[in-house]
Every structure is written in structure tokens, then in C-alpha cells.
N, C-alpha and C positions, 0 to 999 in steps of 0.2 A: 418546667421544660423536660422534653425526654431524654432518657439517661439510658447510660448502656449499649449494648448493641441495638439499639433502636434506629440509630442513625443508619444501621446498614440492611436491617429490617423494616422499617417503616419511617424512611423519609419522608413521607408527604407530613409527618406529625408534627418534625421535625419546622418544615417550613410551616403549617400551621399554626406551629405556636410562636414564631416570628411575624404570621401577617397578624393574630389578634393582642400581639403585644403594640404594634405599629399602626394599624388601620391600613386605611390608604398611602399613609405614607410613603413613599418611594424606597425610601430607607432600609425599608427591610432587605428588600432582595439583596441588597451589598453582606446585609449580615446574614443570608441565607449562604451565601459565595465564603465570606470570611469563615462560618463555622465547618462548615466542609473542607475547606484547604485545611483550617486548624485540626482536624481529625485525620486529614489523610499525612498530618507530619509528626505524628503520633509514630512511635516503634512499632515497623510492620505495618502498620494501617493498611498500606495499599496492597498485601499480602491475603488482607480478610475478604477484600470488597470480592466476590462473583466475575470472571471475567465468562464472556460468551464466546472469546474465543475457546477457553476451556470446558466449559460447563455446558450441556444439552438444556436448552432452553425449556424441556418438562420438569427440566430443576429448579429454576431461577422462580421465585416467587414474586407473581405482578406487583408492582410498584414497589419493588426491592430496589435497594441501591447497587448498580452493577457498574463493571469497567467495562471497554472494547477496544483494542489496536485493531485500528482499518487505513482502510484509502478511501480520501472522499472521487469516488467514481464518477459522481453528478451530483449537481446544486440544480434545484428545482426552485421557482419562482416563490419570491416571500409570501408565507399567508396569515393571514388574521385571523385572531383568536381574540377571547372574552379574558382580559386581565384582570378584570374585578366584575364579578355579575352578582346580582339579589335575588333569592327565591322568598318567595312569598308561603307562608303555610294559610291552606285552606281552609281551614277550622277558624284557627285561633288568628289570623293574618298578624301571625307574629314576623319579622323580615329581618332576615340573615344574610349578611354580606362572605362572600366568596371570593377566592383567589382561583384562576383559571392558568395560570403558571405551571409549566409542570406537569399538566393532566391533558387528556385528549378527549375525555365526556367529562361534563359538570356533574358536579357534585350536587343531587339533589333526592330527598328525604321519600317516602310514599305518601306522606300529607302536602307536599313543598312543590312548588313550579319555579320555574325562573323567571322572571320579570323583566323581558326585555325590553321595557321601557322606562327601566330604573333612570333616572338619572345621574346614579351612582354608577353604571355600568360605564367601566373603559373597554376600549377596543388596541388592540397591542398588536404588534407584526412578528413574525417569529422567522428564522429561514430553513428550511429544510434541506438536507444533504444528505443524497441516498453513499451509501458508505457501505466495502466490501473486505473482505478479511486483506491484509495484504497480498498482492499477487506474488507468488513464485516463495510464498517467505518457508525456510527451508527445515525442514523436520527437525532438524537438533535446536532450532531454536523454539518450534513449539513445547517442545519435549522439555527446555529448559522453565518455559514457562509456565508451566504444568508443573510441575517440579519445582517451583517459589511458590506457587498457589497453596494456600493455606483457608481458603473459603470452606466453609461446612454447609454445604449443602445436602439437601436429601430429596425425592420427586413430592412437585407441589401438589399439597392436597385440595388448595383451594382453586384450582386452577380445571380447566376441562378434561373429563376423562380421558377421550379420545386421544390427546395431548401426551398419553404413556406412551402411546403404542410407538410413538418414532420419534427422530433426533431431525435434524437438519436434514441428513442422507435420503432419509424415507421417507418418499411424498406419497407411498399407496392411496391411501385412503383420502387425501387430499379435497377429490371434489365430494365428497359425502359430509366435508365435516362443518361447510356451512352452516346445513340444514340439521344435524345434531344440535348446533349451538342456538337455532332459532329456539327448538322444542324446549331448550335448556334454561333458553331467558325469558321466555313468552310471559310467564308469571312477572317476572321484574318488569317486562315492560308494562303491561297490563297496571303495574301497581303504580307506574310516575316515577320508576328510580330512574328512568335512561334521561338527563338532559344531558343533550348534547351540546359541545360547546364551538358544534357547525352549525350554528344559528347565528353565528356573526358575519358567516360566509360575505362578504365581498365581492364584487365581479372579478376583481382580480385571481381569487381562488377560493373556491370553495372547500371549507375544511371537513374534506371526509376519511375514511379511512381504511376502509377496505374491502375487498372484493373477493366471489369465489374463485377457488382453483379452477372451475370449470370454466370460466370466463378468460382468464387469465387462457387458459391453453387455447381458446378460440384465435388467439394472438398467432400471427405467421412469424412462431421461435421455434428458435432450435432445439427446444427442449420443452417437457411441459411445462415448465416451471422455471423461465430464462431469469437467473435472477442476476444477467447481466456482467459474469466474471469473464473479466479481462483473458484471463488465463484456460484452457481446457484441463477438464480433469479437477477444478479447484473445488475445497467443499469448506461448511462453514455455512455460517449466518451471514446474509444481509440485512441492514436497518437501514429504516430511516430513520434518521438522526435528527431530530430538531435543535436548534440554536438560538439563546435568547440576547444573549451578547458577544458583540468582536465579531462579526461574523465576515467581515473584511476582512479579516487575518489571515484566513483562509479560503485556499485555491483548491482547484481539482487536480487531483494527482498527490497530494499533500500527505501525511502519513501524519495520524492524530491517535492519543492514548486520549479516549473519551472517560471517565466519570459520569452517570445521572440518574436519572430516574426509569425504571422498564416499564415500558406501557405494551401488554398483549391479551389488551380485555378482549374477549372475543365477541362482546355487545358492538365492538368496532366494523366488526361484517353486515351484521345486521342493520348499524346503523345505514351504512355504505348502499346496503341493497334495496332499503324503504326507498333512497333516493334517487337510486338509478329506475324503480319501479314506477316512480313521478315522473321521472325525467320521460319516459317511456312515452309517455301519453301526450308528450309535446312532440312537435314537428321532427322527424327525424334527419331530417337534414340539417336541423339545427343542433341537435345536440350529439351527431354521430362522434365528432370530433372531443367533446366531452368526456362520452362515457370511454372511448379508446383510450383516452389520457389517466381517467379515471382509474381504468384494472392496471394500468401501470404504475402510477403513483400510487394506490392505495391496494397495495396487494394482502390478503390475510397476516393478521398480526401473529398468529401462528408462525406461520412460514418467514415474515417478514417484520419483527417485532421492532417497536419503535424505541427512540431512548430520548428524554426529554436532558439532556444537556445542563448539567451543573459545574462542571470544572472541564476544561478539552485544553491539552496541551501539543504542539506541532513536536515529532520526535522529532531529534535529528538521524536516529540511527534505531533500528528494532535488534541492535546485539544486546539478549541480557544480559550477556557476562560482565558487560561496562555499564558505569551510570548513566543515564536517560539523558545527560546534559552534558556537552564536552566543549563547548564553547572555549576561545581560544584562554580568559581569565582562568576561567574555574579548571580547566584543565594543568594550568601551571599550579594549582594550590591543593590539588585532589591528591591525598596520599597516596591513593591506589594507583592511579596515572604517574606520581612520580617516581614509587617504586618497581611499578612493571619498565618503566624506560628505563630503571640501573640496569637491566639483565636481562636488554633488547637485543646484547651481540649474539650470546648462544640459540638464544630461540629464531633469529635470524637464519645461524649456521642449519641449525632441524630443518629450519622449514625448505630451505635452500636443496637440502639432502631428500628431504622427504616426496621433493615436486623432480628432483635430480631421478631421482627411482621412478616418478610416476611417468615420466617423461620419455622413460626405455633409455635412462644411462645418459641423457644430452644435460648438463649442467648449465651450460650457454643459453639451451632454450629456457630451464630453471628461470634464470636470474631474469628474462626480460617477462615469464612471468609474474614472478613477485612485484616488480615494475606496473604490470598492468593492473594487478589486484588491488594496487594502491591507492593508484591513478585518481583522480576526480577534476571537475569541472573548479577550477579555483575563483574565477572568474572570466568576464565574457568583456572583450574588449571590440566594442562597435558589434559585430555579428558574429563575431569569430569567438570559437570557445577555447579557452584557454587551461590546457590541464589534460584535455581526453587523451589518451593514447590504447587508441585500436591495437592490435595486435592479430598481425596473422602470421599463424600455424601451419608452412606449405610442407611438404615432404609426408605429410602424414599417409597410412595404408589406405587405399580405396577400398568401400564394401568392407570397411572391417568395422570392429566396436570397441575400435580406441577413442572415437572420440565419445562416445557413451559412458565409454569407464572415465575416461579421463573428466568430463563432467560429472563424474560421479565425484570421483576425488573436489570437484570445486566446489559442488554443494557442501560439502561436509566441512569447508572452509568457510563459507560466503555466507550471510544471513540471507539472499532472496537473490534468488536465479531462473533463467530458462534455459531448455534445449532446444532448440528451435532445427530442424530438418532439412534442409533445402533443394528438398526435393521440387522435381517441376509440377507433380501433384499437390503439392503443399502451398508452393507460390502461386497457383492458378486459381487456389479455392481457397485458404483460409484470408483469415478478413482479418488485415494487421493495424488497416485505421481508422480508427472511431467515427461515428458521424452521427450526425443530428437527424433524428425522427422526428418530424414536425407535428405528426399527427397524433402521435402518443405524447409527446412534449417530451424528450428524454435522449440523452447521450447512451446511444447504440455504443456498446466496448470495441476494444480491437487489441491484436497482441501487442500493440506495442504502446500502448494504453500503462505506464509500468513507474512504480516510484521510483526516485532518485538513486542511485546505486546499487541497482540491480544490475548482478550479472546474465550479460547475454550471452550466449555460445551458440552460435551458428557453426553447424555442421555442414559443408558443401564437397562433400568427401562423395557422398550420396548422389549427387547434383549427376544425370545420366542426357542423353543428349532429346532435344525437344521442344517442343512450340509454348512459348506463354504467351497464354491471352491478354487483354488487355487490362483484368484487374491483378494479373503475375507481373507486368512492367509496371503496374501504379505501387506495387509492395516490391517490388527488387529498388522503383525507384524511393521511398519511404526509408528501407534500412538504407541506403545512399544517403539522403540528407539524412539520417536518423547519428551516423558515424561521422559525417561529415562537419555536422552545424550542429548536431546534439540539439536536434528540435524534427516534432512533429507536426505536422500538418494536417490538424483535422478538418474532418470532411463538415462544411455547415450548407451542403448543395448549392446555393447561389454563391457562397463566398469560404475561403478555407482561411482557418484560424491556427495563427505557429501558435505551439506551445512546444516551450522550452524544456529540455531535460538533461539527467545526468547520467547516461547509460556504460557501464562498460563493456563492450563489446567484445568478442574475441572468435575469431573465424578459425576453422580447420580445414583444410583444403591439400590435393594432391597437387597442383601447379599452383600459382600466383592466385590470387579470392578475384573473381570479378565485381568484390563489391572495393570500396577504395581502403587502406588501412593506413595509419600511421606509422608501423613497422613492419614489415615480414621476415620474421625468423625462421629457415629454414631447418626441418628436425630431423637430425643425425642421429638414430636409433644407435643406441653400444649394446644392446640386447635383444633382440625380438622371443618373445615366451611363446611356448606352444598353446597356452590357454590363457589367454588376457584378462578375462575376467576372473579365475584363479589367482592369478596374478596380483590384480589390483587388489583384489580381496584379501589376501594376504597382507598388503601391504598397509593398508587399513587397518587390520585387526592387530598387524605388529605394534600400531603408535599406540601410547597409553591416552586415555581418554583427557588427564592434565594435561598433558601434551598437546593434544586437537585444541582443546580451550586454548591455549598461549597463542597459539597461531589463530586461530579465531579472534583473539584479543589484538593482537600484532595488525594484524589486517584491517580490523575495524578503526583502529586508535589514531595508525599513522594517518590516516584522512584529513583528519582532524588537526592536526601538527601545522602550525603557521610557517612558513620558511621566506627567507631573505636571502640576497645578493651583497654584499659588503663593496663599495668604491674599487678596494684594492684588487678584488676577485675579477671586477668586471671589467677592469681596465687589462688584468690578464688575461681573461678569456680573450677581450677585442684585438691583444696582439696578436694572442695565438693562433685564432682564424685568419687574422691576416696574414702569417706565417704557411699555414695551411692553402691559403688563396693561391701563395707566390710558387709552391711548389706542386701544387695539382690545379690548373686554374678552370681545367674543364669540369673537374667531379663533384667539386666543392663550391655550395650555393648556401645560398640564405637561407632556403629550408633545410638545411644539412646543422646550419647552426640552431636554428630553430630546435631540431629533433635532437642535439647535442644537449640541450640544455633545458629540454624535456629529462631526457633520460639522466643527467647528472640531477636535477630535481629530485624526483623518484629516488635516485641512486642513495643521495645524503638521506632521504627520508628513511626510507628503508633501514638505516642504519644507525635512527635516532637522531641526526643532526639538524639541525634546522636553518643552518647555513652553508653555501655552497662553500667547501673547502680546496685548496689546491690537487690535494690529493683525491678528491671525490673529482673531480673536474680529468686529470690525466686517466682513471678508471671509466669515466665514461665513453673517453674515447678511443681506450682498447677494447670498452664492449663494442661499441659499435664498428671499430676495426675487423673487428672477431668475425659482426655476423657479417658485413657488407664483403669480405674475403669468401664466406661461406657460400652466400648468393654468387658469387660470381664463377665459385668453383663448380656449382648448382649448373650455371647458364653455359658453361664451355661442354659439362655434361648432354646436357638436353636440350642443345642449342637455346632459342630465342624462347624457350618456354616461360622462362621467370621475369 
């Protein structure tokens, strides 16, 4: 068996000498899975493996063992593959049995054919999942994860020349480099190494694998090379991801640390293009819809390199700082988690101070932001989601760039965030929700396309007076239900699919948001600076980098924190609204209790506790005294404006 770093240099050997100790036996693949978990719990292990988020993929040596944190963007329809195929040698018809697990061409000798009419040959289903860097995830946390990587890499030599010249960013050369790799392999083809193991092709799908960039830009995108991110501006690898187990587990929108094998033979294009060259010579009405599916799904393995899937784990969270697993057990027994909650009060009071500054001096608006940072979707009772709380920001400067700085200050907080503009150019043209391309087979992205707790920051500061078209009311109405029910509505043209999410929202606006919110805090500036971005930059560069971590840590962790209600609590709360009832019977409503005990929620959390206390209960409702006095001092100001 191989030893050493072999397992993260040549995996496939690894599984090969588990399928010839086993045969056919099914049994292997379990011990294929089992040896690989046992070496990823090895000290460090998961430090060694090649991550593609960090590493340029003319480093990653083909069929190396690599990692990837993405979002499955789209699931493509299952396809068949050859799990055990025989090649036959020509000479001596000696017959060698094969594992197609793993691989995207068969493995076959220049004396050797494949035999597809072995009887030994099985046919296996696999599921494909094109998968994208996470969207919005935010520079301190790559930086952090580049900075754990411990992988030694160096640029692969056995890999395509061409392959130097650029990283993900640089598509120059792009449509030339087909036709390089033809010249390159013509010899191997010529000799019988290329069996493909899209010979098992199916009607269901044919297993091909990739196309040129010049075909690929023939495509009506927005780029030449759309590789489909959710987000503008995002850079990074796409895969397709293959899946050979569990694949029910996971959903689209999902956030997965993959483990597998890298497949970016570039015999992959070549294969791809004999077939579209056959395809050619059939009716073209019949296979128009084909080959358009075709440049989509099997884009150059260059550009779009595949991972054959040996361990894939659902994150709950992309913060390095904490462990990968917080669930509500292992979080009560996790030392690091017990001891950062002893000395949650101070780093509370920081971060309080720290958002008090960013905020121009309002500590009031402070504390219902650390509220909203918190916040999460706990659970969904019938439709209604339970946990969200929106928050809007009114009072803010119109045409200024506070609220730019001010999101600046929250990436530097948040593992994955947007800025989002809300401009009436903005709302009329960009494309916020996904929809189904029938004739490429593939989910079209959209911005709001976006994993679980991300933050959102709509700026409507910006927002000038003007006409929206009719795809600017289907995105005003989107972020509506998006804040509302914490669910999306994708576009599938005859029928629209909710998919559910976990957004946090936060709106900045000079009067009341015309989108809906759960609070609106009005912001009472105690400083205005002459240069704001000076400003904030300072303010930034004051905190010490441990520091940003604790609050980084703080924000992520409380999510996670289970919380309860006690008999005795709640039998107090229901007097005291009724107390409340008897002396204000107009202002005081069911959603007032509702929002009360939102924010006492949050309020206990924030401060470590996990059940609501008397005293976290009387604090919630002097904040909310605090800002509903504020609003109204707002509204006597600028009459009916709030």
C-alpha cells in the first residue's frame, strides 16, 4: 500500500490498491472513504491538502488530492459512468479489470482497448454539482485561510505549458488553447491511451467534458467566460464537482468544504470536441439543444477543472477563527468555545464602543446593531421566519459615503457580505433572481442567489427620483419577500420555485426604507468629520488585529448559542404586556410584543446568556423605549416623513 505523502500526491494509487486487494467487491469504496477521513484526522492533515481556493490551479498537480470551500450554485442531472470496465491487450489478450470511480477518461495502456462488452463491466450514476467560490466571502477570511495553508506546492510540470501563462483572472489566451492541446495529445491519441469513460453515455446524459472558449463565448453572456457568479466583481475557480455518495444531503445554495480527486486532463476538450464534430453531421435541429447544453456543462477543464468527490462536508459557518462544527453538543464541551464565553462581557463592551465610533458617536444605533449581526433565522413556524430582524438605518447623509465606509467597517466584522446600491439604474438592470435556462440545462445566478448569513446592506441613500421598469418592481418586489419571509423566488419560466434563506439585511436610508424592516433606528450623528473616509480609516487602523478577531469570533459564535424562555419569565413578560396594554391601549400591539422579545432574545445572547432574564427583559424595553421616543421626536421634526 502507499505510504507517505502519496495519499495527497497520488490518490488514485491510493484507491487502486484498495480496488486490487477487493475486486469487485463493493467493499472497497467504504475503505477508500474510511482511509481518507483517517488521514484527514491526523495533526494538521487538512493544513497539507491544496486548497483551490488558495492555490492557482497551474500549481495543483492533475489527479492530486485537493480541498475546495464553495456554494453548490447548480446541480446538473445525474450521469453514468463505467464503475468497473475491462480492457483487453491486443497482443497478448491478456484482460485487466478497472475502476472508473474517480476518474473522467479510462484508464487504458497503448496495447489495451476497452471491452465494452465485458460482462464484468458495471454502469454506476454519479451527480454533478457545478459549485462556485463562496459569494461575498470576505477578504480577512481568505487571507486567514491562506495563512493556515500549509500545502507545498510549486507550477505543475506535467501539466500543459500554456497553463503558466495565467491563473483563474486571465482568460487571454483562452480560445487558442484548445487547439495547443490537440497538437499536444495527437500522439497519445493516435497510440489508444485516450479511453473514454463516455462510452457509457446514456440518454440521459452523456459523459462528456469539455469545450472551447471560443464556443463558450458564442453563448449570449455577459462575459466571455460567464462562469456563472452570483456576485459582480467575484474571482476564483469554478468546478464541477462530481458526487458519488449522499448526494441527497445536499441542496443548492449549500456551503461545502469538498475533499477529492482534481481532474484537468486537458485530453477532456479534445475528447468533448470529436463529439460535438459527430454530432455535427446529424440533423441540426436535433442536436442544437445538445451542443448548447454541452459548452455549458462541459466547459474546459482548464478554466473549469473538475473534483471527483471523496469526503464533502456541509459548513455550518466559513469563520476560520472557530471550528468548522458548532453544533449546539460540541459547542457546550469545546474548550475554545467555553473559554471565549468566560470574557464575552469586555469584548461585548469593544465592540459596542467600536460600532459607537463607527456610527458618528450614536451608541443607541450601536447596540441595535450588534442585535442585527447576530440575528439568524432560528426556525420557521408554518411560513413565517422566526429570528430575522431587519434593521433600518434612517437619518443617514444623502450622496455621502457613509454608508460605503460604514460597510466597510462590517466586512471587516462578517465572514460574507454585499453592498448592494439602490439606485433606479441598478434596480432596472441588474438581475437579482436566478432562473432556469432551459436550453443550456442550467441555473442562470442572480444577486440574491447568496448562502445562509450573509450580510446584506442595501444603500437607498442613493435612491434619486425615477421610473422602474418592469424587471426594477420584480427586484424591489424580491428584496420584499426576500426581508419579509426570508425566501426567494426563483424564476423556472412556467412555474417559480421558493427557496428558502437566511439573509441579514440592513437598509441605510434618509427617510423611512420603502422596503419593509423589522426595526428602524433613527441615526443621531454626536460628530460629523470632515473627511469620512479618513475617518473610518483611522478607526480601523486604531483596533489591534486580536481585537478584530474577538469580535469576529463574538459575532460568529453567538448564532450558534441555543436560548430558552423559563415558565417563570414568561408568565412575567404576559403580565407585563398586559400592564403595558392597560396603560397605552392604542400603541401597544402583538407585534410590539412580538419585536420585544425579538430584541430581549438577541439582547441575552449578545451577552452570553442563553436564557431570557428579568433584567435582560426590563433592558429590552428601555431600548426599544429609547428608539420608538426617537422616531417620534424624528416625526414631529419632518412631519409625516417617518
Amino acid at each position: 500500500m502507499p505510504c507517505g505523502e502519496d495519499w495527497l500526491s497520488h490518490p488514485l494509487g491510493i484507491v487502486q490498491g484498495f480496488f486490487a486487494q477487493n475486486g469487485v467487491n463493493p467493499g472497497w469504496e467504504k475503505k477508500v472513504i474510511e482511509y481518507f477521513k483517517e488521514k484527514l484526522k491526523e495533526n494538521n492533515a487538512p493544513k497539507w491538502v491544496p486548497s483551490l481556493n488558495e492555490v492557482p490551479l497551474h500549481y495543483l498537480k492533475p489527479n492530486s488530492f485537493v480541498k475546495f470551500r464553495c456554494m453548490i450554485q447548480d446541480m446538473f442531472d445525474p450521469e453514468f459512468y463505467m464503475g468497473v470496465y475491462e480492457t483487453v491487450n491486443r497482443n497478448t489478450k491478456a484482460r485487466v479489470l478497472h475502476f472508473g470511480k474517480y476518474r473522467d477518461v479510462a484508464e487504458c495502456g497503448p496495447q489495451q482497448e476497452v471491452d465494452l462488452n465485458s460482462p464484468r463491466t458495471t454502469t454506476l450514476e454519479r451527480q454533478t454539482f457545478y459549485c462556485v467560490p463562496v459569494p461575498g466571502e470576505s477578504t480577512w477570511v481568505k487571507e486567514a485561510y491562506v495563512n493556515t495553508n500549509q500545502a507545498r506546492v510549486s507550477p505543475s510540470t506535467s501539466y500543459t505549458p500554456s497553463r503558466h501563462k495565467r491563473s483563474y483572472e486571465d482568460d487571454e489566451d483562452m480560445d487558442l488553447q484548445p487547439n495547443k492541446q490537440k497538437e499536444q495529445h495527437a500522439g497519445a491519441r493516435e497510440a489508444g491511451s485516450v479511453g473514454g469513460l463516455q462510452w457509457c453515455g446514456e440518454p440521459k446524459r452523456l459523459e462528456t467534458e469539455a469545450s472551447s472558449g471560443q464556443q463558450l463565448n458564442s453563448l449570449n453572456l455577459s462575459s466571455p467566460f460567464d462562469l456563472n457568479f452570483p456576485l459582480p466583481g467575484e474571482k476564483g475557480p469554478a468546478c464541477l464537482v462530481k458526487v458519488y455518495e449522499d448526494w441527497d444531503c445536499f441542496k443548492v445554495n449549500d456551503v461545502l468544504e469538498l475533499y477529492g480527486i482534481l481532474s484537468v486532463d486537458p485530453v477532456l476538450s479534445i475528447l468533448n470536441n470529436d463529439e460535438r464534430d459527430a454530432s455535427s453531421l446529424l440533423d441540426p435541429m436535433e442536436c442544437t439543444d445538445t451542443a448548447e447544453e454541452q459548452r455549458v456543462h462541459s466547459p474546459p477543464a482548464s478554466l473549469v477543472p473538475r473534483i471527483h468527490v471523496v469526503l464533502a462536508q456541509k459548513l455550518q459557518h466559513i469563520n476560520p477563527l472557530l471550528p468548522a462544527c458548532l453544533n449546539k453538543e460540541e459547542s457546550k464541551t469545546c474548550k475554545f468555545v467555553s473559554s471565549f464565553m468566560s470574557e464575552l462581557s469586555p469584548v461585548r463592551a469593544e465592540l459596542l464602543g467600536f460600532l459607537t465610533h463607527a456610527l458618528l458617536g450614536d451608541s443607541l444605533a450601536a447596540e441595535y446593531l450588534i442585535l442585527h449581526l447576530i440575528s439568524t433565522v432560528y426556525t420557521r413556524r408554518d411560513v413565517l421566519p422566526l429570528g430575522k430582524f431587519t434593521v433600518n438605518l434612517s437619518g443617514c447623509p444623502r450622496n455621502s459615503t457613509f454608508t460605503e465606509h460604514l460597510y466597510r467597517i462590517i466586512q471587516h466584522l462578517v465572514p460574507a457580505s454585499f453592498h448592494l446600491q439602490m439606485t433606479i439604474a441598478n434596480m432596472n438592470h441588474l438581475k437579482f433572481i436566478p432562473h432556469k435556462d432551459y436550453t443550456a440545462n442550467r441555473l442562470v445566478s442572480g444577486l440574491l442567489q447568496l448562502p445562509s448569513n450573509t450580510s446584506l446592506v442595501i444603500d437607498e441613500t442613493l435612491l434619486e427620483q425615477g421610473q422602474l421598469d418592469t424587471p426594477g418592481v420584480h427586484n424591489v418586489t424580491a428584496l420584499s419577500n426576500l426581508i419579509t419571509w426570508q425566501k426567494v423566488d426563483y424564476d423556472f419560466n412556467y412555474h417559480q420555485m421558493e427557496f428558502p434563506c437566511n439573509i441579514n439585511v440592513f437598509i441605510t436610508s434618509d427617510g423611512r426604507s420603502l422596503l419593509p424592516a423589522d426595526c428602524q433606528i433613527h441615526l443621531q450623528p454626536q460628530l460629523i468629520p470632515p473627511n469620512m473616509e479618513e475617518y473610518m480609516n483611522s478607526l480601523l487602523s486604531a483596533v489591534l488585529p486580536s481585537v478584530l478577531n474577538k469580535f469576529r469570533i463574538y459575532l460568529t459564535l453567538l448564532r450558534f448559542l441555543d436560548y430558552s424562555i423559563s415558565d417563570e419569565i414568561t408568565k412575567a413578560v404576559e403580565d407585563d404586556f398586559v400592564e403595558m396594554r392597560k396603560n397605552d391601549p392604542q400603541s401597544i400591539t402583538a407585534d410590539d410584543l412580538h419585536q420585544l422579545l425579538i430584541v430581549a432574545r438577541f439582547l441575552s445572547l449578545s451577552a452570553g446568556q442563553t436564557t431570557l432574564s428579568r433584567e435582560r427583559w426590563l433592558r429590552a424595553k428601555q431600548l426599544e423605549s429609547l428608539r420608538r421616543t426617537r422616531l417620534q421626536q424624528q416625526k414631529c421634526v419632518n412631519g409625516n416623513e417617518l
